[in-house]
Each structure stands twice: as structure tokens, then as C-alpha cells.
C-alpha positions in Angstrom: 105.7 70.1 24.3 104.4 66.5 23.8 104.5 63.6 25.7 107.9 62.2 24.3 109.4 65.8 24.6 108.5 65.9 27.8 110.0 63.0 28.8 113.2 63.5 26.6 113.7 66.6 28.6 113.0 64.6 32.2 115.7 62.3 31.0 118.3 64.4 30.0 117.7 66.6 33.3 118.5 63.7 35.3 121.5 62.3 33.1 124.4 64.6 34.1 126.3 62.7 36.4 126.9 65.9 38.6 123.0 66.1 39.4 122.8 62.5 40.0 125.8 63.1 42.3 123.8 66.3 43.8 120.7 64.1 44.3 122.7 61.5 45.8 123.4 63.5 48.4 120.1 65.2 49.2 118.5 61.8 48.9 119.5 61.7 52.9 118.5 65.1 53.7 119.0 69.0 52.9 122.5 69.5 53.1 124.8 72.7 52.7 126.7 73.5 49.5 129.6 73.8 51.6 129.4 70.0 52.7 128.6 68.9 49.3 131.6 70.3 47.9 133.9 68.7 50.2 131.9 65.4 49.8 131.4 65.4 45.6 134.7 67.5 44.8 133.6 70.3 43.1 133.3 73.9 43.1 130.8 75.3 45.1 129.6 77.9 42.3 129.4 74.4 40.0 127.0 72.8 42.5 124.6 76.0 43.1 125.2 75.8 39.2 123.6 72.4 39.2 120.7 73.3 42.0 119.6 75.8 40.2 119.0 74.1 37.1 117.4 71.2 39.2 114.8 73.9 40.7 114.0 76.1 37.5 113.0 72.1 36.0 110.7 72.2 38.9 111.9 69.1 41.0 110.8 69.3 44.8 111.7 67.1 47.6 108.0 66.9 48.8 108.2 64.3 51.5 111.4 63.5 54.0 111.3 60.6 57.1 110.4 63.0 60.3 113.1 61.8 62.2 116.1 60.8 59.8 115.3 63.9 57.2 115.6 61.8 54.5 114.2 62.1 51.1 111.0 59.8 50.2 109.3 61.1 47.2 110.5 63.5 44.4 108.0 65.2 41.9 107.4 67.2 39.4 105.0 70.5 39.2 102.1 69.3 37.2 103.0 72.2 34.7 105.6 69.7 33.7 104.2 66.5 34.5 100.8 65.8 35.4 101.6 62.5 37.5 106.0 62.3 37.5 107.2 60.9 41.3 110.2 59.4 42.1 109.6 57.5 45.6 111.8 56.0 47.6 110.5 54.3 51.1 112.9 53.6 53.9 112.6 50.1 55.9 111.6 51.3 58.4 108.0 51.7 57.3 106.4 48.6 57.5 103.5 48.0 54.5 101.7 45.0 52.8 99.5 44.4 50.2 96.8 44.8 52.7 98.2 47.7 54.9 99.8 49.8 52.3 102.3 52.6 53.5 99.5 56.1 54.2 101.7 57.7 51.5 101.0 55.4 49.2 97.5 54.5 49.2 97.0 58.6 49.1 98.8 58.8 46.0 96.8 55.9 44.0 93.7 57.4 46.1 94.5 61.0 44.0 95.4 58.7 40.8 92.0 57.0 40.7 90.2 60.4 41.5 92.0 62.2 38.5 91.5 59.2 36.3 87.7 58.9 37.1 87.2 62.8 36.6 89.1 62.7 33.5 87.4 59.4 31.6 85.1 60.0 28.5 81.9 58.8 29.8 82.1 61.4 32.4 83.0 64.2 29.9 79.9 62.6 27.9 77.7 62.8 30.9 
């Protein structure tokens, strides 16, 4: 797949209001099918319907607040996306500029390292 492909496919994961629905209430923790049914409205066989597609596309929840459970970043497996995350810090983590959140400053930390081990005057070297 190319670039555009790959994106097209992202986007069209994500645009079925059920999963958006699904995600919306994940974003505050793992919760059971059971609950989400009575909180969304639908069937529960619907919703593991829905999981399961979100999981075989490869989105993880791979960071959650330690004490409130909730989601902070989303990503893909770099099989689909070499860089795709969805973040989404809570208040109650205080950053600047200056003092960025550790999450943060480890992702552009892992950015730079990929992007000075990938640039042509390395590859030339």
C-alpha cells in the first residue's frame, strides 16, 4: 500500500460513528462490553463486532493515567504506520515549553533518532 492508501484506510477505520462511539468510551478506561452496551445502545455482539475490527487494524491503547485509567496515547503498529499517535494529555500533567510532559519529549527524542538514522547523508556515509 502507499502513503495515501494507507491513510485512506486510517480514515475510513475511524469514520464509523459506532467506533468513534466505542473509542469514546475507552478514551476513559478499559471498560466491559456489557457496560458499553447499556451506555452506547447497541447489541453487545455489534460492539465486540466493532472491537475486533479496531484490533485486527492494529490500534493499541499504549499509555493510560496510573490513577484515573484513562487513555493518553493511541498508536498504530509500525506494520501500518511507521509514526501514527493519537495523544491526548489530561490537565493534570503540568508541561511547558521548557519542561515538556516525559511522554512527550521521549516521543520527539525516538522521532529525531529515526529521522537522523534514516537521512541520506547517513545512508551515503
Amino acid at each position: 500500500m502507499d502513503p495515501l492508501e494507507d491513510s485512506a484506510a486510517l480514515f475510513k477505520l475511524l469514520s464509523h460513528p459506532s467506533r468513534l462511539a466505542i473509542l469514546q468510551v475507552l478514551r476513559d478506561g478499559e471498560e466491559c462490553v456489557c457496560h458499553m452496551e447499556a451506555a452506547l445502545g447497541l447489541r453487545q455482539a455489534y460492539i465486540s463486532q466493532q472491537l475486533m475490527v479496531l484490533r485486527q487494524a492494529g490500534l493499541v491503547i499504549s499509555a493510560k493515567t496510573q490513577r484515573e485509567h484513562l487513555t493518553e496515547i493511541v498508536e498504530l503498529p509500525q506494520t501500518v504506520h511507521p509514526w501514527f499517535v493519537g495523544v491526548q494529555f489530561h490537565p493534570e500533567f503540568k508541561s511547558t515549553p521548557w519542561a515538556g510532559h516525559p511522554l512527550f519529549n521521549a516521543f520527539v527524542r525516538a522521532a529525531l533518532q529515526r529521522h537522523t538514522s534514516t537521512t541520506p547523508e547517513k545512508a551515503l556515509a
